[in-house]
N, C-alpha and C positions, 0 to 999 in steps of 0.2 A: 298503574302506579300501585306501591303498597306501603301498609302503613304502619308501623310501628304498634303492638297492641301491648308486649309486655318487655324487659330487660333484668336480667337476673346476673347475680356477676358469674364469672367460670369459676370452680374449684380449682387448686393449683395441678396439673398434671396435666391438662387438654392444650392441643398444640394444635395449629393451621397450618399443612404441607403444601406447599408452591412448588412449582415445578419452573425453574428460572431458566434452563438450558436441557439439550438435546438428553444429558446425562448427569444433570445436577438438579438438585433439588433444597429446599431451605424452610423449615419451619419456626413457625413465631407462636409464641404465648398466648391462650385464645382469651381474652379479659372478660368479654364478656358474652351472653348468650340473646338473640336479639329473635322473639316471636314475632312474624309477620305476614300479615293475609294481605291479599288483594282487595282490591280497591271495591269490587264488586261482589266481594263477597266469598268467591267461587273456590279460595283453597287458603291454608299457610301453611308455613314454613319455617322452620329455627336455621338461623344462620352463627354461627360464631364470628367475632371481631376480634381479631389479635391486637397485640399490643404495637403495633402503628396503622391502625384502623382501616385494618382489609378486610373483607371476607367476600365470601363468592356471591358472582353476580352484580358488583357492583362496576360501575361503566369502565374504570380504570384502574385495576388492581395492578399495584406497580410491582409486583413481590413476580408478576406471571398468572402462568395455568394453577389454578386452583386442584391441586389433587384429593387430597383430603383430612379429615379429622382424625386425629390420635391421640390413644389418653396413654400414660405411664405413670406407673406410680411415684410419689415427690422422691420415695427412698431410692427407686431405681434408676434414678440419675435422668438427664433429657436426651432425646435422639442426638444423635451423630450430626445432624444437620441444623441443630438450633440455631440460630441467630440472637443473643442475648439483646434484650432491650436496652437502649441508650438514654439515656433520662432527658428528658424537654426534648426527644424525637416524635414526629406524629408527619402524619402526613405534610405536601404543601398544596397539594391540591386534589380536587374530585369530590364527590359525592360524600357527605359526609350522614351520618346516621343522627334523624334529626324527632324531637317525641313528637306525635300531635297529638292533641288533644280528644279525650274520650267523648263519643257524640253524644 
C-alpha cells in the first residue's frame, strides 16, 4: 500500500497521455502532483492526476494505458489529443486519492 506524503498543484502546461485504442491516444490536464512512498518505507514516487482523476497505477484508469507525461508551453497551444475538461466531470468510480495523516 502507499501513502500519500505531499500534493502540490501542476503548473498549467503538463498533460497525462492515455493510450485509448490500437492508434488513438488522449490527453488530459495534469491538476495536480501527488508524492508517494510505500508503506514500508522501501521507495517513492510522483504521480500526476489529471483533471478527471487518473494517473498511473491506479486499479481502474478509465482514459486506458497510461503512456506518458508531457509539458508544453500555455503560449504554444495543447497537444492535438487533449480532451478539454468538462465542469462537475470526475470520476464515478475507483480508487480515489485519499491524505493520511502524518505519523
Amino acid at each position: 500500500m502507499k501513502q500519500i506524503v505531499e500534493i502540490v498543484p501542476a503548473r498549467p502546461g503538463w498533460y497525462a497521455r492515455w493510450r485509448i485504442g490500437p492508434d488513438l491516444t488522449r490527453c488530459y490536464p495534469v491538476t495536480l502532483w501527488a508524492l508517494l512512498e510505500s508503506s514500508d518505507g522501501s521507495g517513492r514516487e510522483v504521480v500526476g492526476v489529471d483533471c478527471v482523476g487518473q494517473w498511473p497505477g491506479a486499479d481502474d484508469d478509465e482514459a486506458g494505458d497510461f503512456v506518458r507525461y508531457l509539458f508544453q508551453t500555455p503560449d504554444s497551444g495543447a497537444p492535438e489529443d487533449v480532451e478539454p475538461p468538462v465542469m462537475g466531470e470526475s470520476r464515478e468510480s475507483g480508487p480515489r486519492l485519499q491524505a493520511t495523516p502524518a505519523a
